[in-house]
N, C-alpha and C positions, 0 to 999 in steps of 0.2 A: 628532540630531547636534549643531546649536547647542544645544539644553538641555544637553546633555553637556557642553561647554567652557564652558557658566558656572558647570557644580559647582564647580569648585577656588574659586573667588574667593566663593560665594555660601551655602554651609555643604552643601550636600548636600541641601536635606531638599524634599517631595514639593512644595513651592508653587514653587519654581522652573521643572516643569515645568506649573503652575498656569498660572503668568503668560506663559510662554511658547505656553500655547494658546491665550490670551484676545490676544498679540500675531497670532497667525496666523490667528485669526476676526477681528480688528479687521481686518487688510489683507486679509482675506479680502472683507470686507466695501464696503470700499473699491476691491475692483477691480468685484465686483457692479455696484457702483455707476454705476463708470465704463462696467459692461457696460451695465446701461440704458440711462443716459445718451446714449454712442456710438450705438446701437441707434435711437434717436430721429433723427438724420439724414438728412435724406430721402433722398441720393445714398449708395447702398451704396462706392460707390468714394471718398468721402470717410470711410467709417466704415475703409476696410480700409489709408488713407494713415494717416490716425490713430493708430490698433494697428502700424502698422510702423512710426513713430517710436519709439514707449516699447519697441520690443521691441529695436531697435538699440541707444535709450539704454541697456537692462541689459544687456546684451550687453558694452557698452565698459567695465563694472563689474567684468569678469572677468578675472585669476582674483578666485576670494576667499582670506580665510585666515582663522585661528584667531589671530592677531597682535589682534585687535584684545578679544578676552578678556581680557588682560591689563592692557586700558588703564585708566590712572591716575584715570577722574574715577568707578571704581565708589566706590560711597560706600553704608557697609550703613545705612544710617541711613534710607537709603531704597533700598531693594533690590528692590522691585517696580517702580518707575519707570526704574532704571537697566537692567534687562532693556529694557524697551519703547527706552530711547538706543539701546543696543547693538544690539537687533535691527534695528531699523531704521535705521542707518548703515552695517550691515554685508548688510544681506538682503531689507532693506525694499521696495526698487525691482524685484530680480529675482524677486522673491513676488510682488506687487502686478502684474506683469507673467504671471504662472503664472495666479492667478487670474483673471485680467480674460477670458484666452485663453479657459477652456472654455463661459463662457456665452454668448460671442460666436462661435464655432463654431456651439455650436447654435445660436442664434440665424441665420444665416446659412444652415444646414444647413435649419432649419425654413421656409427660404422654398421650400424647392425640394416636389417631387408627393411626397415620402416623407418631408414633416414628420411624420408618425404613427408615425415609428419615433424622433424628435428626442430623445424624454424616456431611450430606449435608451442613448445617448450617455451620458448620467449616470451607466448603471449603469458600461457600460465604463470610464469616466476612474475609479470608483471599485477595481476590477475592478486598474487599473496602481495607484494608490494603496496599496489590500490589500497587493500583490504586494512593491511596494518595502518595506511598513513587517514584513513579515515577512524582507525579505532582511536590513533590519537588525540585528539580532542575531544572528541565524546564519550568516553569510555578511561581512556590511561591518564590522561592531563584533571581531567575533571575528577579520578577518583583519587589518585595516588601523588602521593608527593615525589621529589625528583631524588630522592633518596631511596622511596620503594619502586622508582621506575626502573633506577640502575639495578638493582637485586635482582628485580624478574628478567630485565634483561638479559643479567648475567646468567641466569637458569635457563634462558631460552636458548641460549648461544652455545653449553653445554649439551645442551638435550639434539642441537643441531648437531654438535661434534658428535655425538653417537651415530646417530639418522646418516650422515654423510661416510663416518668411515665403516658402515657396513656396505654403503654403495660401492665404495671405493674396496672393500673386501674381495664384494661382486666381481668387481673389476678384472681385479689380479688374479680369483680363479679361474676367471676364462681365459685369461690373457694367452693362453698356452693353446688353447684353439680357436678359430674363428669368433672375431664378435659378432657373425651374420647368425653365430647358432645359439647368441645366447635369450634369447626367446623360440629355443627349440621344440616349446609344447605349443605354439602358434604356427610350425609349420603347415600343418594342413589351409589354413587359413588364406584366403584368395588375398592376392596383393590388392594394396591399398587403390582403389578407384585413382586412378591422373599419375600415377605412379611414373607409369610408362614414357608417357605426354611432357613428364617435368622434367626426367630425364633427358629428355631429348633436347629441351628447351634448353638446360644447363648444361650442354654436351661441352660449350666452349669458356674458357677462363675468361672474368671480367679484365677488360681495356683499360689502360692507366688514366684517360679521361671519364670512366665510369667510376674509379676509386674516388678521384678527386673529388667526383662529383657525390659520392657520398661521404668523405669530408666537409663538404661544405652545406651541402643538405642537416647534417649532422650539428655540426657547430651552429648553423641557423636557428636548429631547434632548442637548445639549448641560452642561445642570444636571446629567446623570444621568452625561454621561463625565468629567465633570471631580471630581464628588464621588467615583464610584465608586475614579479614580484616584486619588483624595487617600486615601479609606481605606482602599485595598489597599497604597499607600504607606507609610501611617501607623505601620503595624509591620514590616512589610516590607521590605526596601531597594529605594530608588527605583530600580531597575538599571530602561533602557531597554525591555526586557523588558516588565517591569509596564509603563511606560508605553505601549507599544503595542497590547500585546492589548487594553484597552480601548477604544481609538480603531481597531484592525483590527475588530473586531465591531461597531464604531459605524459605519463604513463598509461592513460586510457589512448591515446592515440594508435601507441605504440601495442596494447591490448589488440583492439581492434583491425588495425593494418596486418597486424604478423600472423591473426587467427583467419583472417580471410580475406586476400586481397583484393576480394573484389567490391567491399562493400566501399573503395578509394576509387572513386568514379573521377579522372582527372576533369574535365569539361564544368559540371556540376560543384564540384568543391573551389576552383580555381572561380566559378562568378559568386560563390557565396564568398569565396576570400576579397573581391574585390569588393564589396559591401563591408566588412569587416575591417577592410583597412580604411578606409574614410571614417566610421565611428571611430577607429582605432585613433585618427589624426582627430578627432574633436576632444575627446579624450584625456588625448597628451597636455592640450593647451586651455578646455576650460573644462578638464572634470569632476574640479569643486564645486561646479553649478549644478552638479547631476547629488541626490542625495545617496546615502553608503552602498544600500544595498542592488543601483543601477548603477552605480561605479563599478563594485563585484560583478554583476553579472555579466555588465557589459564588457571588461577587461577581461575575463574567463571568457566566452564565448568567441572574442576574438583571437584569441592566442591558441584555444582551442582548434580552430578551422586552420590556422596557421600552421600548427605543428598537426594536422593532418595530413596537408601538402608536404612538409618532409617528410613525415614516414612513411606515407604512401609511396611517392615518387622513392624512398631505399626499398619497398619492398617489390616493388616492382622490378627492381633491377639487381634485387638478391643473387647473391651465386650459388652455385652448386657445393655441395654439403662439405668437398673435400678443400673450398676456402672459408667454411665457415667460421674460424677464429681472426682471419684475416680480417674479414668483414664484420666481425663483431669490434675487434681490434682498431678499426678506423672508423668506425662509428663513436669508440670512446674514446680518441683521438680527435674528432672534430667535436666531441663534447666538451673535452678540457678546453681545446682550445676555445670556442665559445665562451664558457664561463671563466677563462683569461681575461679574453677581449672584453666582457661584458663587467668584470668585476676589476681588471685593473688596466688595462689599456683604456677602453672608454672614457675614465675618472680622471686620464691626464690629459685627454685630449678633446673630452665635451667638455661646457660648461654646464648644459642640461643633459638627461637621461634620451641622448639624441643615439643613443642603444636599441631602445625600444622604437623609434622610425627606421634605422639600419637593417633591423631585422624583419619588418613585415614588406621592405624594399627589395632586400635579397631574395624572398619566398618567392617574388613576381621574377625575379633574375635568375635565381639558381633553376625554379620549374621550366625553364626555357632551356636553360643550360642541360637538362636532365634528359628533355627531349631529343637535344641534338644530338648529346652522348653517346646514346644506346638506341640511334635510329628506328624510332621506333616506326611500325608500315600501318598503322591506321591512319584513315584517311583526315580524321579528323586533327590527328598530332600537331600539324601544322599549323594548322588554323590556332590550336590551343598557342603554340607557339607563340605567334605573332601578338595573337591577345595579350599575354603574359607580357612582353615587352611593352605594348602598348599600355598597359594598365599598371607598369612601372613608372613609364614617361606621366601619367594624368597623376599618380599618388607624389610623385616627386615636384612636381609643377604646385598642385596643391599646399605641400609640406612648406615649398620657401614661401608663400603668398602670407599661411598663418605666421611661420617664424615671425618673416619682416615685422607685422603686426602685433606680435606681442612682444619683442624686443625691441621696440622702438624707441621705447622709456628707459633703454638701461643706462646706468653713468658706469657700474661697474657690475662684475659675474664672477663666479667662482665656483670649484666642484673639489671635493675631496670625499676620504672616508667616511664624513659624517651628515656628506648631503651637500645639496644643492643653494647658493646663494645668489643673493641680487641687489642692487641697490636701483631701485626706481624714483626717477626725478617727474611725477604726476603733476602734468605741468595745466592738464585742459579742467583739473579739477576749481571749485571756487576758490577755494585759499589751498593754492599748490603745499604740495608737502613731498616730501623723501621717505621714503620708504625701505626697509629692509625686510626681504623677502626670503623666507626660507623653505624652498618647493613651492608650492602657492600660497604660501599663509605667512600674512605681514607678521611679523616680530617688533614692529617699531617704527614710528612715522615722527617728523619734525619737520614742522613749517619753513616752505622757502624763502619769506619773506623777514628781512630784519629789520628787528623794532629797536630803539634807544633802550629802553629798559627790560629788553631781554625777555619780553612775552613770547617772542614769539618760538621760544621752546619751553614755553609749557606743554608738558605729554599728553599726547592725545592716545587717541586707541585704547589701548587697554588698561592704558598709566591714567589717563584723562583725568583731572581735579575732582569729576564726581563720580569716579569707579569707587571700589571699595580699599585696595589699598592708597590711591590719593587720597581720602577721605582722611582716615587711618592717619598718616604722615603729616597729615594738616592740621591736627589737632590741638589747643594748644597745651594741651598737658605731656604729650608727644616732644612737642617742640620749646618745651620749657625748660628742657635741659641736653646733655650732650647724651650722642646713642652712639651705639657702636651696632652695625647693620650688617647683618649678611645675606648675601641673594644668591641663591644658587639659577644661573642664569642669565646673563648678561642683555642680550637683544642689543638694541643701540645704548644702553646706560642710562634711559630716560628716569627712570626711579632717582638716580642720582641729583637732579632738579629739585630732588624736595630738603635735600640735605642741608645741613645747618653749618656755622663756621666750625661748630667742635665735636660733629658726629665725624665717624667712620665709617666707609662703606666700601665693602668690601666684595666681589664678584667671583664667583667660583664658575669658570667655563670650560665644555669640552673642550668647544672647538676653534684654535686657533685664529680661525680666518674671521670668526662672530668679533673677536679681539680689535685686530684688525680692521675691520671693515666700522665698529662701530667708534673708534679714535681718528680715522682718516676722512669721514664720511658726515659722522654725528658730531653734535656737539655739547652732547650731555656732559657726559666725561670730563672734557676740558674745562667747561665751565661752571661745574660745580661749586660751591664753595664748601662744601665735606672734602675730607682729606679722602679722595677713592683710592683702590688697587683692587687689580685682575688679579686671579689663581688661576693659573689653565691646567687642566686636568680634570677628572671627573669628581666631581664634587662629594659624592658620598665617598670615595677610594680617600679623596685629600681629609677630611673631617676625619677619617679613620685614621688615619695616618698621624695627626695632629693628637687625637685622644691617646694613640700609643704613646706619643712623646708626652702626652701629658702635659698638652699645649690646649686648654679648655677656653672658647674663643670667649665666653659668659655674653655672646650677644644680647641686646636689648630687643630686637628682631629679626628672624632669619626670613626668610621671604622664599618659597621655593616654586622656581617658575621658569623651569626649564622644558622644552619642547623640543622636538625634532619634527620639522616640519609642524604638523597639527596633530603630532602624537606626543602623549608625555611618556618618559621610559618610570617603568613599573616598578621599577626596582627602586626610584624615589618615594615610594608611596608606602613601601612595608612595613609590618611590624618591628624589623632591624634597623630600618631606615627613621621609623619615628625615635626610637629609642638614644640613636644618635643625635637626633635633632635637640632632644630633649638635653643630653648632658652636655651641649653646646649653648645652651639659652643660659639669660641669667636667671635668679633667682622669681624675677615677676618678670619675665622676656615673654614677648609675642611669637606664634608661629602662623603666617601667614601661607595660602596656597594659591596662586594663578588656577581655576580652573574650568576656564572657559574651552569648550571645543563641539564640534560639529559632530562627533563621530560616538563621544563618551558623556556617560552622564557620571560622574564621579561624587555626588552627594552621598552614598552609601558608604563608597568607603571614606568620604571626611566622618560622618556619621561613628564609623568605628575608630578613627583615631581620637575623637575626640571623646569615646567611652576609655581608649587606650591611656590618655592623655590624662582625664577628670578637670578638664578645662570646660569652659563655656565657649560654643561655635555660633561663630556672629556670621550670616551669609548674607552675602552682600549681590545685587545683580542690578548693574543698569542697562538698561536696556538703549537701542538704536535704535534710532528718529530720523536718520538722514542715513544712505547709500553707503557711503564712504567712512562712515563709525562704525565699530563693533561692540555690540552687543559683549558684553564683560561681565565674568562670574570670578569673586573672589570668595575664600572662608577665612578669617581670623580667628584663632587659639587664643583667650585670655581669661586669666582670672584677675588680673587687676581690675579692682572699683575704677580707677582714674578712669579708666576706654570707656567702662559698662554704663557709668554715667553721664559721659560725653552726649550733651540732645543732638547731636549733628549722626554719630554714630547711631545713635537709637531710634532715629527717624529716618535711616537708610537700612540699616541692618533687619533681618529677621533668625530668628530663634528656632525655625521648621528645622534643624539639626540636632536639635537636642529634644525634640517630638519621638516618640517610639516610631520606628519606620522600619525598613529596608536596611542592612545591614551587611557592607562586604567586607570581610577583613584578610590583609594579603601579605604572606612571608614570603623571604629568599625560599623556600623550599616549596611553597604551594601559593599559585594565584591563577587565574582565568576570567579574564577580560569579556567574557563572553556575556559574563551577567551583567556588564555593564553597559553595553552596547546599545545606541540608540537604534533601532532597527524600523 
């Protein structure tokens, strides 16, 4: 739900729910903390005075709202720290109170004759977790807007504060004698079956190479949800959806291991994980060839087996009840740190999402590591051993073989906040061309070969002369006089090729490096003959910003055709975002959309902007004939006669959007991608 209110301000793209997890394993970590800590007091009724202060103080914090999204000091300049502000002045204290509760529960719970059932707890709390993170989309996202999300939230987290400080009431009346008797009407009741057996097993304190080893077990599992989300992200739209399932099955691991450890058959999981990491490695390098819903399954399924092997191997080597905050505590200690590494170490030190090989590298590494640790006397351990390292050395061997293979074409690479780039020089193709690649999906291509008269950056891909905004741009009532152009979304600049001596055109871009890569690289840009300029920043925040100054751009055409990777961020598509557009156009101005993609079908909602609008929607689509062309869907917005009678336009164009149809219309406060979804 917060990841979802900072898309509009933040561009859309998958590292927002990145940063947003490595916020909630930080304070995750931070109540751990404070759960050891407390736990250390000698007087239980001083630990349960303690925990009832912070739980009043978030309590008086309530309600919350969505108001605070919008506040003025986000700054994209630095967009990952401004999550961490925001989170934490809006959510910080009643999180940090959520977390500190369950390990101090147990904690409490394990003093009593039926500590042997303590580690149970785990599964349950995860068990409501599952439960909520699948009601979200189908149920709270789909019914409620993000303004009635936060209300109930705020109701639930009250009714929590009640539910918790009468536990903690609990508490403090016993505290004055034994917690072994405060289930004193269950004494007659025979001890729990294994009771005896578990104790005996837990007689001695975990070894400081069995800690580590669940730090690093720990941080693994977490390496593996946060990459897997980033590159099912990557081409995919980041809809809440994706982000859940991967974190519901990260949580189902950790269900299932801590409720019975036996059903973590190490031998059996460890050859299923070696299957899973080979898909895992096809995957990474061609799994835009697989269509969406064998993407999903297959990047679930392997992340899944993966984070079985950590939490198996932690619950096997679980300790006895009297470290149990310890050991919760460095488990969420190797979580933050994971979602560190994975969310900001990674991004300065890959050029690709080489997070997600690290991590299913380490599972084969640390299950060896796990073995040695905590010596374990089956006969088979060993053997599991040797395998595990062996089937690290074939995944690693494998791994450089594709690298080499698909980066053999780079001239240049790049990785930040906002995704992945590349510039590939496709040299074996028939008429070489350059490419800029953003995750796997071209942005932009220009031939390598140079011609006298400068054909040889005419745009091809999606720009091409017979797509629908070439067309558009070529026309000569278009070109009959000076335009002033705005694009929201740069790519290499190719649009810019169709500019005239006395148009303007003008580029609204997130992300720096697109900037960059397409004036060093491309050569639309430079040799324009329109007067161009970049705006970096996120386009709808800058237009906003411009209308406050009452700086009205009156473009002749805006063109909005911005992507992340092969997703477009949603929050360009709203009903606040059209209404913008609109008091930026001139008086007879075009509003054009890029909306070609593998994943979306987005005709529905041009359908509604164009009832929004009272414009006529011209859909244009040419289709691919050769390999290395893409297939291109643009819509144009106009009521001008001059376009509508254009024969070039109207023998390319069709009118199926102003046909009664399918209909999806999407606000800052309510949208869901689900309906759109090619499936």
């Amino acid at each position: 739900m917060y990841a979802k209110l900072l898309l509009p301000n933040l561009g859309g793209g998958s590292s927002v729910w990145t940063a947003c997890l490595l916020f909630f394993q930080t304070i995750l970590l931070a109540g751990y903390l404070y759960s050891f800590l407390i736990s250390k007091l000698k007087s239980t009724a001083l630990q349960a005075k303690a925990h009832a202060i912070f739980v009043l103080i978030a309590a008086t914090l309530m309600p919350i709202s969505n108001e605070w999204s919008q506040s003025a000091f986000i700054e994209l300049q630095s967009p990952f720290w401004n999550i961490f502000s925001l989170l934490f002045f809006s959510i910080g204290i009643p999180y940090f109170v959520l977390s500190a509760t369950a390990p101090l529960i147990q904690h409490w719970f394990g003093q009593t004759e039926y500590k042997s059932q303590t580690y149970k707890l785990y599964s349950v709390s995860n068990i409501a977790a599952l439960l909520a993170l699948f009601s979200y989309p189908f149920l709270i996202e789909y019914q409620l807007t993000l303004n009635q999300q936060t209300a109930y939230w705020s109701i639930a987290y009250l009714a929590f504060t009640v539910v918790i400080s009468m536990s903690i009431f609990t508490v403090y009346k016993q505290s004055k004698i034994s917690l072994s008797n405060v289930h004193s009407d269950l004494n007659n009741r025979d001890e729990p079956a294994g009771t005896g057996q578990q104790q005996k097993v837990e007689s001695q304190s975990a070894g400081y190479l069995t800690m580590v080893t669940w730090f690093l077990l720990s941080a693994t599992g977490v390496i593996l949800l946060v990459a897997t989300t980033s590159k099912m992200t990557q081409n995919i739209p980041p809809i809440p959806f994706l982000w859940i399932m991967p974190l519901a099955l990260y949580l189902l691991t950790f269900i299932l291991t801590f409720h019975d450890e036996r059903i973590y058959v190490r031998w059996y999981w460890l050859v299923t994980f070696a299957v899973c990491s080979l898909i895992a490695l096809l995957l990474f390098f061609i799994g835009t060839h697989f269509g969406v819903i064998s993407q999903i399954v297959l990047y679930l399924i392997a992340m899944f087996v993966a984070t079985m092997i950590c939490h198996g191997e932690l619950v096997k080597t679980k300790p006895q009840t009297n470290q149990l905050t310890l050991f919760y505590l460095i488990l969420s200690a190797g979580g933050c740190a994971g979602s560190i590494f994975a969310s900001i170490i990674a991004t300065e030190i890959f050029s690709l999402y080489y997070e997600f090989i690290v991590g299913f590298a380490a599972v084969f590494a640390f299950t060896a590591l796990s073995i040695f640790a905590n010596k374990m006397n089956h006969s088979n351990d060993g053997k599991v051993a040797v395998a595990s390292l062996f089937g690290l050395g074939i995944f690693t061997a494998f791994f450089l073989f594709l690298n080499s293979q698909f980066n053999q074409f780079n001239v240049y690479e790049t990785r930040s906040f906002y995704g992945t780039l590349a510039v590939k020089d496709l040299t074996l193709l028939k008429q070489p061309e350059r490419r800029l690649v953003d995750g796997y999906t071209s942005h932009g291509a220009q031939r390598l070969t140079t011609e006298a008269d400068n054909r040889h950056l005419e745009p091809l891909s999606y720009y091409r002369p017979d797509s629908g905004i070439g067309l558009l741009l070529q026309t000569p009532y278009f070109k009959s006089k000076p335009n002033n152009v705005g694009l929201i979304g740069l790519g290499v600049g190719a649009l810019a090729y169709y500019g005239q001596p006395n148009d303007t055109y003008t580029f609204y871009e997130l992300n720096p490096d697109v900037a960059d890569v397409a004036l060093r690289y491309f050569d639309y840009l430079n040799s324009s003959k329109a007067s161009t300029a970049i705006k970096l920043g996120d386009a709808r925040i800058t237009l906003e910003q411009e209308m406050t100054m009452d700086d009205r751009q009156a473009f002749d055409l805006l063109v909005v055709d911005a992507f992340s990777s092969d997703s477009i961020p949603v929050h360009l598509l709203t009903k606040e975002a059209i209404d913008l557009y609109r008091h930026h156009l001139s008086e007879q101005g075009l509003l054009a959309f890029h909306i070609s993609n593998s994943y979306l079908d987005l005709k529905p909602v041009m359908r509604s902007i164009a009832a929004q609008l009272s414009m006529t929607a011209l859909y244009f689509r040419a289709e691919s004939e050769q390999s290395d062309i893409h297939t291109t869907e643009w819509v144009i917005f106009t009521n001008d006669p001059g376009y509508l009678k254009d024969r070039r336009i109207n023998n390319a164009a069709s009118l199926e959007l102003m046909q009664p149809g399918i209909s999806v219309s999407w606000t800052d406060d309510f949208s869901s991608l689900l309906s759109v979804m090619k499936w």
